[in-house]
C-alpha positions in Angstrom: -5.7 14.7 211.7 -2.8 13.2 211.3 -3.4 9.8 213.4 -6.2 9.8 210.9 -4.2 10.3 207.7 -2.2 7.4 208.9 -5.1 5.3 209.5 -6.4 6.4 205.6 -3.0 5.8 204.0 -2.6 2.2 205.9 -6.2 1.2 204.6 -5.4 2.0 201.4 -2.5 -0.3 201.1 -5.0 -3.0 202.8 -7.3 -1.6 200.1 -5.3 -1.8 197.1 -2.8 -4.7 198.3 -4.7 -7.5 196.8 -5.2 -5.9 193.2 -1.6 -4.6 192.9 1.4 -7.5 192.3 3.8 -6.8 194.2 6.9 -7.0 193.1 10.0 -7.6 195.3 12.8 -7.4 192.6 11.2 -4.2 191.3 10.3 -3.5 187.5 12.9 -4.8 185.0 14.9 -2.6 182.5 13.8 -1.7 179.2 14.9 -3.9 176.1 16.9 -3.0 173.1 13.4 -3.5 171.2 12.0 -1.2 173.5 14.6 1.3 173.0 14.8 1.1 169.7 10.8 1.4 169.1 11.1 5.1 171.4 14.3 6.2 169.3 12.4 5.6 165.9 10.0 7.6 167.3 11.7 10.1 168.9 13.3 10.1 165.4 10.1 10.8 164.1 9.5 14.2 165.2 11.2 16.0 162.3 13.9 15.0 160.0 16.3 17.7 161.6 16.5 15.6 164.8 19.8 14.0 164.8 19.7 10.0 165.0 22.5 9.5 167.4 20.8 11.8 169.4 17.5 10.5 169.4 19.1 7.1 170.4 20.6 8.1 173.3 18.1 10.0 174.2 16.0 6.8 174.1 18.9 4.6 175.4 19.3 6.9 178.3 15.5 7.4 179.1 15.3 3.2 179.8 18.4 3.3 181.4 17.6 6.0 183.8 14.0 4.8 184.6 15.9 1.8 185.6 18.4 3.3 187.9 15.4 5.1 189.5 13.1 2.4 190.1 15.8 0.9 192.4 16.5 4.0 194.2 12.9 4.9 194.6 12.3 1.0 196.2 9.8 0.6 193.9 8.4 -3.1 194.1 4.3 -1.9 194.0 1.9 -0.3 191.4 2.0 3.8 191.4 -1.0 3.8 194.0 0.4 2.0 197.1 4.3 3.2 196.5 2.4 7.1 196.4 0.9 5.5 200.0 4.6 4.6 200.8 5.9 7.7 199.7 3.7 9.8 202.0 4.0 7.6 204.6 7.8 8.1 205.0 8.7 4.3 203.7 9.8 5.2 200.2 12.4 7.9 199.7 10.9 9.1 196.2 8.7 8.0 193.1 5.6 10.5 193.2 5.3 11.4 189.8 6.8 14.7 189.7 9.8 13.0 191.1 9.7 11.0 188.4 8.6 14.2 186.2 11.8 16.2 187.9 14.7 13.7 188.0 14.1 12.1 183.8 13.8 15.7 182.8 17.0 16.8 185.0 18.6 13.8 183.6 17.8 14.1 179.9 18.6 18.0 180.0 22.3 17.1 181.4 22.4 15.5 177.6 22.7 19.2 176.2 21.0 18.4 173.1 21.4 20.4 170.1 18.2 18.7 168.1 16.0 18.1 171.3 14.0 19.9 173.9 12.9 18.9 177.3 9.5 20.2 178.6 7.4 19.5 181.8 3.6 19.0 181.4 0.9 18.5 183.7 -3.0 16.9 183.9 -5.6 17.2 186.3 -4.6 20.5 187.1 -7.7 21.2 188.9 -8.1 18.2 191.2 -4.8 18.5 193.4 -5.9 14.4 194.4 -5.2 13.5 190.8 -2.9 16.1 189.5 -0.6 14.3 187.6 3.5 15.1 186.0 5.4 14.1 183.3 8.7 15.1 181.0 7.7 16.0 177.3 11.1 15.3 175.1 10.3 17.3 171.6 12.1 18.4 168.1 13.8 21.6 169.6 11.8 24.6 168.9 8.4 22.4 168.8 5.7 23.2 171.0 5.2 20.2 174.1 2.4 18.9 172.1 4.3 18.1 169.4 6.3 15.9 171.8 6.4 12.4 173.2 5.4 12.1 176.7 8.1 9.9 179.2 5.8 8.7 182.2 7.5 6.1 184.3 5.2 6.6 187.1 1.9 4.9 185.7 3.3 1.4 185.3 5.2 1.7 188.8 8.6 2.0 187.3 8.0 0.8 183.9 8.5 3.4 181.3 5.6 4.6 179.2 6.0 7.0 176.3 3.1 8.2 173.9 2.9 11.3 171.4 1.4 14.3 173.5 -1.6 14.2 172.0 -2.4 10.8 171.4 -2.3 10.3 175.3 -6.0 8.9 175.7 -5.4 8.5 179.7 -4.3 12.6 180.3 -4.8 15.7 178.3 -1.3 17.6 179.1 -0.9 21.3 179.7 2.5 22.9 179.9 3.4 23.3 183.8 4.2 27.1 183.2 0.7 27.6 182.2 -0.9 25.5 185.2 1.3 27.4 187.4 0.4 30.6 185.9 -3.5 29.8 186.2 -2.7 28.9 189.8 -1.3 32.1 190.9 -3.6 34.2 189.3 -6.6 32.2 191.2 -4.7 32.6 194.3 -4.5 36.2 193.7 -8.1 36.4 192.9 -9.1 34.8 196.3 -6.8 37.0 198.0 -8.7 40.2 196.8 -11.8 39.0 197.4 -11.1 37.9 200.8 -10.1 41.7 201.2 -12.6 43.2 199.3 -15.1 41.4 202.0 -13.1 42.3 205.2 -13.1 45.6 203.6 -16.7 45.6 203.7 -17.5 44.0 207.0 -15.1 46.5 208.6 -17.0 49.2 207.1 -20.3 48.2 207.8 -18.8 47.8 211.1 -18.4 51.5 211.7 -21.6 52.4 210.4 
């Protein structure tokens, strides 16, 4: 199985090699346009959010997707640095990595106007399960937010209100979770429920 997974994850660099620029300097940072553009509209979630912090929470967002990308080697599209990952070339840069380290980073900010959330898509296909960090007007639900996806543009930060996302439809990760244990629970009992039974109709 796992001469095979090898052979699977090499062909789909082969695969996926010609389609993908590489890119041996990896992504570049983010602009002060670019920064500016997510602060506006980080700005734009309520008029209680405070400015400076919605700047720096922009600023820092770019900034840190930057730092990242170099420590997570990224110099491929998401697909083939995922192959790397799981091959053992590439420390990091899954997308919950990505999901885990901007949210991490962002909460170390200790916003007073600002709320961090992690959301997830595809829940019920584990192959295209999918992560992100939600930043929101404290208090506001994650679909109020602006999703921070650095993962889909290999290192290149992409932001988007929740709901105008047209690639993902989001659910909060404490709800995905939540759904998940309770189906594993539900597997578990019926698993028993049918030994139970077999047993019995063994000692009839």
């Amino acid at each position: 199985m796992i001469v095979f997974l090898r052979l699977l994850s090499v062909l789909t660099l082969l695969a996926f090699g010609h389609a993908a620029s590489a890119r041996s300097d990896g992504p570049a940072p983010g602009t002060p346009q670019q920064i500016s553009a997510l602060a506006a509209q980080i700005q734009s979630l309520g008029r209680d959010v405070d400015p400076e912090e919605a700047l720096r929470a922009a600023r820092v967002t770019y900034e840190y997707t930057y730092q990242l990308a170099q420590e997570y080697q990224i110099t491929d599209g998401p697909l083939i640095h995922n192959t790397k990952v799981n091959m053992g070339t590439r420390p990091r840069g899954l997308c919950w990595h990505w999901a885990q380290d901007i949210e991490a980073r962002l909460k170390a900010e200790n916003f007073a106007t600002l709320e961090l959330h992690r959301a997830v898509a595809n829940s019920f296909n584990l192959r295209l399960e999918h992560s992100t960090a939600v930043i929101s007007r404290k208090g506001d639900d994650f679909q109020q937010g602006i999703v921070l996806d650095p993962w889909r543009k290999g290192g290149v930060l992409f932001w988007s209100p929740t709901l105008e996302d047209r690639r993902y439809t989001w659910m909060l990760r404490e709800d995905v979770f939540k759904r998940k244990r309770a189906e594993r629970l539900r597997r578990r009992s019926t698993a028993g429920n049918k030994r139970s039974g077999q047993l019995q109709n063994g000692h009839k």
